[in-house]
C-alpha positions as a printed NumPy array, in Angstrom:
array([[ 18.243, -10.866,   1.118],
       [ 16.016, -11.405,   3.845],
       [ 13.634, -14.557,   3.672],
       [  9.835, -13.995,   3.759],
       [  8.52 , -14.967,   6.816],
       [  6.111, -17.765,   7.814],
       [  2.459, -17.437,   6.37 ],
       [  0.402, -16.382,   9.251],
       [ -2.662, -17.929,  10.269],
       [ -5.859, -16.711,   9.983],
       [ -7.481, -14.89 ,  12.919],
       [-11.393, -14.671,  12.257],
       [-11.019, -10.508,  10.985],
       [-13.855, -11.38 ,   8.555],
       [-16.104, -13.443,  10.239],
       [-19.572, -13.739,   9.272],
       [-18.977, -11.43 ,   6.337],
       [-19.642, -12.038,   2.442],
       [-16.767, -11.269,   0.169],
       [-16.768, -10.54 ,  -3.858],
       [-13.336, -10.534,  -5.515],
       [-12.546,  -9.937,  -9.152],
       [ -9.776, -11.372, -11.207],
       [ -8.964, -13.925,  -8.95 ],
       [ -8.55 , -17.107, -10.61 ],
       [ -4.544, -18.253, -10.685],
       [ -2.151, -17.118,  -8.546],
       [ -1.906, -13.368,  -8.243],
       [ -2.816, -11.229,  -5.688],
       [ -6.603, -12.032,  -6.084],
       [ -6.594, -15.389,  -5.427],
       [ -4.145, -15.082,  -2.777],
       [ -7.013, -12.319,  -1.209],
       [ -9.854, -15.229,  -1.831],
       [ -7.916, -17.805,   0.068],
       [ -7.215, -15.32 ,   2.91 ],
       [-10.5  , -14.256,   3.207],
       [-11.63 , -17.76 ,   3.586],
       [ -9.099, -18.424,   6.217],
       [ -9.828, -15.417,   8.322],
       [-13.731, -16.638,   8.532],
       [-16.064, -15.248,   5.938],
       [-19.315, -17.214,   5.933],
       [-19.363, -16.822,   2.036],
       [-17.001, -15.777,  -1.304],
       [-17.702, -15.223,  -4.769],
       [-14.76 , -15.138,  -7.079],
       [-15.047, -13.782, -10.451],
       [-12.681, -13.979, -13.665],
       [-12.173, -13.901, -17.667],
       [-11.143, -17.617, -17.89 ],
       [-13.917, -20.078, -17.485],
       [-11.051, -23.306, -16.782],
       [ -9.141, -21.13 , -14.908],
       [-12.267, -19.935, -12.566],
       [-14.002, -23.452, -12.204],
       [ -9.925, -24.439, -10.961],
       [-10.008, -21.774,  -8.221],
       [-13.095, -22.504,  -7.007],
       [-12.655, -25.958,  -6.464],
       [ -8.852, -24.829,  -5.011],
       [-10.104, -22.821,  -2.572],
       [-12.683, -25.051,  -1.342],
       [ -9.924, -28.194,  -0.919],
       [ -7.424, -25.419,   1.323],
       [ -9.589, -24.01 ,   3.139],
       [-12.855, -25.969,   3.804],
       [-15.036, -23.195,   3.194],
       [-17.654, -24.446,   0.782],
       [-19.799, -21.306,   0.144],
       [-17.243, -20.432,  -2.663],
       [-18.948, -19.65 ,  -6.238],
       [-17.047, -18.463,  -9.337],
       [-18.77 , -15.791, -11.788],
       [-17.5  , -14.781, -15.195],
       [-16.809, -11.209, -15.9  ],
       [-14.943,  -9.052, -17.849],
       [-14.954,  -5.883, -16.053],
       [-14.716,  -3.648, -19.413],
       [-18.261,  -4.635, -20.073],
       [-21.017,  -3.104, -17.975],
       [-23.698,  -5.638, -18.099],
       [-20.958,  -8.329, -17.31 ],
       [-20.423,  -6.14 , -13.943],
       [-23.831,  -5.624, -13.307],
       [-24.728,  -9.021, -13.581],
       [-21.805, -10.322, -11.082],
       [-22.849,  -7.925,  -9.021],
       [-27.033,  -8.988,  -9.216],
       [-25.527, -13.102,  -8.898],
       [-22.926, -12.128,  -6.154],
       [-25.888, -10.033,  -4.261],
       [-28.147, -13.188,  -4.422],
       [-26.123, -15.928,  -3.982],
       [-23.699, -14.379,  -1.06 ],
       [-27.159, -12.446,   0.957],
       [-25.773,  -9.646,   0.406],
       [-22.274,  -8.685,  -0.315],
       [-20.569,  -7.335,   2.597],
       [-16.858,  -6.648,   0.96 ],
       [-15.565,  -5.67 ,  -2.412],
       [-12.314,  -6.425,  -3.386],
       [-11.484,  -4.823,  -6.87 ],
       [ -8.638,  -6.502,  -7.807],
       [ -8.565,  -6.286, -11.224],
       [ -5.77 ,  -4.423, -13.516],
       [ -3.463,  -4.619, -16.617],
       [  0.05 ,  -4.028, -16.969],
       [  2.687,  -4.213, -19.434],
       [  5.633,  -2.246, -20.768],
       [  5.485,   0.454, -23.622],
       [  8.098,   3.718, -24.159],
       [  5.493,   6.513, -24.532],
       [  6.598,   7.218, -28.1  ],
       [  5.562,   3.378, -28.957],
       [  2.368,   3.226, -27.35 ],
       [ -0.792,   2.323, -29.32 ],
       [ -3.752,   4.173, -28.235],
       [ -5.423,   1.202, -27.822],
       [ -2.723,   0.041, -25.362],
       [ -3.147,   3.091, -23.371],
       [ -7.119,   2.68 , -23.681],
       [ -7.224,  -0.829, -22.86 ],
       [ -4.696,  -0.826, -19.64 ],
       [ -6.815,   2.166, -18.32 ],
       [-10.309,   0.404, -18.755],
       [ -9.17 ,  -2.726, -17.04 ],
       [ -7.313,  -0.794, -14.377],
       [ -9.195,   2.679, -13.874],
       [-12.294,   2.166, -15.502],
       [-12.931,  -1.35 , -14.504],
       [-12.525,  -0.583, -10.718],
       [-15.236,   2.562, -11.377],
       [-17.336,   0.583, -12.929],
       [-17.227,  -1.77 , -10.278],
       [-17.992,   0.589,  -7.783],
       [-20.654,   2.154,  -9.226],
       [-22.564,  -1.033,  -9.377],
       [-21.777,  -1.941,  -5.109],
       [-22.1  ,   1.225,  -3.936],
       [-26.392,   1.504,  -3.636],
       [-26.468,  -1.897,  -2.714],
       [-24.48 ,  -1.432,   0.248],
       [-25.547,   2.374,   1.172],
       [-29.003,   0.593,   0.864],
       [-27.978,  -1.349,   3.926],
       [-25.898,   1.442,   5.564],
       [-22.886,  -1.006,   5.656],
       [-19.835,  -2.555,   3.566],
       [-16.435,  -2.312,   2.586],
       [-14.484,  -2.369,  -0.613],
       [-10.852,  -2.448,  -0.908],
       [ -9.421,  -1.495,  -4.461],
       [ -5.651,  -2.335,  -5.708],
       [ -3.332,   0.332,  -6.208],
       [  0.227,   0.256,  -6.781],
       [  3.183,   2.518,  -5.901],
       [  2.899,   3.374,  -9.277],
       [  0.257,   5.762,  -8.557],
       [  3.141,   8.076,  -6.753],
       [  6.625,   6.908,  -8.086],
       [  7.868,   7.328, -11.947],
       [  9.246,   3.738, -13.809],
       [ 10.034,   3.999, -17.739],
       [  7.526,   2.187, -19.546],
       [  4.756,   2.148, -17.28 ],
       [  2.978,   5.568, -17.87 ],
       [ -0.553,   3.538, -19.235],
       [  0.003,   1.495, -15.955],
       [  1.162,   4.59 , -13.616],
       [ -1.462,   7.048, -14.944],
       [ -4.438,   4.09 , -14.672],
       [ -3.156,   3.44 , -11.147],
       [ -3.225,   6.969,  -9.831],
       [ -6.525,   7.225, -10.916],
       [ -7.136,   4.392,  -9.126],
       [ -5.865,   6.315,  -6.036],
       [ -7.827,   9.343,  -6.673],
       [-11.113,   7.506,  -7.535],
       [-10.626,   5.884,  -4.272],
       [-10.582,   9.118,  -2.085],
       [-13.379,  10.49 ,  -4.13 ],
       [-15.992,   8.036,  -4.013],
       [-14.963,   6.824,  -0.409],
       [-15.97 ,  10.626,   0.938],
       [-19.201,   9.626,  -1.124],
       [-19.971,   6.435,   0.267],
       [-19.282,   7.3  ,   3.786],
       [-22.217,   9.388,   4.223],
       [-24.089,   6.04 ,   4.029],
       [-21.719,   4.255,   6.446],
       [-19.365,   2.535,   3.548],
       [-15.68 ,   2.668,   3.766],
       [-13.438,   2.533,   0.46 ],
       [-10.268,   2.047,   0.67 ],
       [ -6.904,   0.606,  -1.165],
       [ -3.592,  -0.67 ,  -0.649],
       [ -0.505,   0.044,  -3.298],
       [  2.017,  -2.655,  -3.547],
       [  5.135,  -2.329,  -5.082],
       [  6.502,  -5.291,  -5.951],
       [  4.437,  -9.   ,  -5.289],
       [  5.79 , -11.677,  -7.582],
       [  3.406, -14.192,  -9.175],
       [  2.733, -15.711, -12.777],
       [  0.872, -13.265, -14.193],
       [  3.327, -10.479, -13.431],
       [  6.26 , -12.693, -14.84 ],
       [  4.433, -13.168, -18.277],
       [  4.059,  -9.215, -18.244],
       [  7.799,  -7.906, -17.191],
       [ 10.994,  -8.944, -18.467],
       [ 12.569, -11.309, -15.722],
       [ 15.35 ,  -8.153, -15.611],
       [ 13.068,  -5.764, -14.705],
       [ 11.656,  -7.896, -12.012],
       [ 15.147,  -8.606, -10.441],
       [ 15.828,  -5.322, -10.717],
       [ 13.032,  -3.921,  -8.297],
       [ 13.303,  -6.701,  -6.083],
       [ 16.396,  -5.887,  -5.213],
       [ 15.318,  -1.832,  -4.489],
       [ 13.198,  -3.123,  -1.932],
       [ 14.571,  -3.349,   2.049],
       [ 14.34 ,  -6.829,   2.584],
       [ 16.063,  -7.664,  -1.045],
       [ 12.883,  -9.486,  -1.853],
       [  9.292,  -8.796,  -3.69 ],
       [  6.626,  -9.468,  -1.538],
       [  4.498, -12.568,  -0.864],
       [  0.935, -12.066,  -2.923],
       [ -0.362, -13.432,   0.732],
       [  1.614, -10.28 ,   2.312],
       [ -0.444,  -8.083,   0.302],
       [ -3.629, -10.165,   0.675],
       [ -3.58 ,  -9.508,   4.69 ],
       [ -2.796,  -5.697,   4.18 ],
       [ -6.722,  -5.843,   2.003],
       [ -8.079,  -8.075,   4.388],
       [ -7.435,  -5.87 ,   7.048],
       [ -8.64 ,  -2.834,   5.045],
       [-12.483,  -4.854,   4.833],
       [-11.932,  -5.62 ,   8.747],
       [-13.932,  -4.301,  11.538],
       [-10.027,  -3.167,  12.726],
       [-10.46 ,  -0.416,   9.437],
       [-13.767,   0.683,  10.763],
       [-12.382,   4.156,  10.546],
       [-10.567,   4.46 ,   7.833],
       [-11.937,   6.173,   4.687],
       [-10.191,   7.123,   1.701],
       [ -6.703,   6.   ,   2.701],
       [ -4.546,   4.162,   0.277],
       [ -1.744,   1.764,   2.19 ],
       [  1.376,   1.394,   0.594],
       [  2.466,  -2.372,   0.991],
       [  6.392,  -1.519,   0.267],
       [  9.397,  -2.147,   1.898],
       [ 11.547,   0.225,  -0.253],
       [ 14.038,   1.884,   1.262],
       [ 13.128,   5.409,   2.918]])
């Protein structure tokens, strides 16, 4: 197993730009994208979660590492539509203007098909899927108003390999995919890219509490270097995406996977 290899340092890719992330309280791949963005130079970042304690941590977190103190935390539960329309309306005021999106977040677990609820199915795919749309429905005029923007959704490999258990997960993550080509041929006739990466396997707490420790081992070891990824290795993959460096990329969905070929 090959070690993962020293954190880089930032390089100024989103300087001068506003970023809004969601889910990104604790130590998954959306704080890990907050803390990136704030190291590569954006002038301001709003944060949003579910968990007021665990959102008022982050901010203050992000602030200490990084210095930036334009940081603001928003509560929002992305299943509810005037909960995203009002992050959206704070994030809008507070940031001047949002200049990235990164829709970060999703649901997981792990159900046979024969033992699924439908309100597992449901509530996995209006986290993951419909959470994401709704998202994007609320950014997109804002930014086609101003003929500028970026937002980066997370995928997973999901979307295009088969794993027992996951089909809520798989099927909510393809859509994810496909929603992402759509709109992003939709918001590009106003000068907005969309875009998303697909990791397959980034270890952090949330995804331990969600998978057996077996599982995780398992795919780890699947993977070239014998290791999951960093959550910062799949951060710098999205903050590339919202860079200038993207500027003409639409509708493309990275895999961030080192699986063998």
């Amino acid at each position: 197993m090959r070690q993962a290899p020293a954190y880089v340092p930032g390089h100024q890719l989103l300087a001068g730009k506003s970023v809004l992330i969601t889910a990104a309280a604790g130590a998954g791949i959306g704080f890990s994208a907050a803390k990136r963005c704030a190291e590569e130079g954006c002038r301001a970042l709003m944060i949003s979660d579910i968990h007021p304690r665990r959102l008022e941590e982050a901010v203050a977190s992000l602030k200490e590492q990084t210095g930036l103190q334009a940081i603001y935390g928003q509560l929002c539960n992305v299943t509810v539509e005037a909960e995203v329309q009002e992050l959206v309306r704070v994030a809008e005021e507070k940031l001047g203007g949002v200049d990235v999106l990164i829709n970060n977040a999703g649901l997981g677990g792990q159900k046979r098909v024969t033992e699924m609820t439908d309100e597992e199915w449901l509530r996995v795919i209006d986290i993951t899927l419909t959470g994401t749309f709704r998202m994007t429905r609320a950014m997109l005029p804002h930014m086609e108003k101003r003929g500028a923007g970026a937002i980066v959704n997370n995928a997973s490999v999901l979307g295009w390999r088969a794993q027992k258990e996951q089909a809520h997960y798989a099927a909510a993550k393809a859509g994810v995919m496909a929603l992402t080509r759509c709109s992003a041929l939709e918001a590009a006739e106003h000068g907005v890219r969309i875009n998303a990466v697909s990791p397959s396997i980034a270890l952090h707490d949330f995804l331990k509490k969600a998978s057996s420790a077996e599982l995780l081992e398992q795919l780890a070891s699947r993977e070239a270097f014998g290791r999951a990824a960093e959550v910062w290795e799949v951060a710098n993959v999205m903050v590339f995406l919202a860079s200038d460096y993207a500027s003409y990329m639409v509708g493309e969905v990275l895999s961030v996977s080192s699986q063998h070929a």
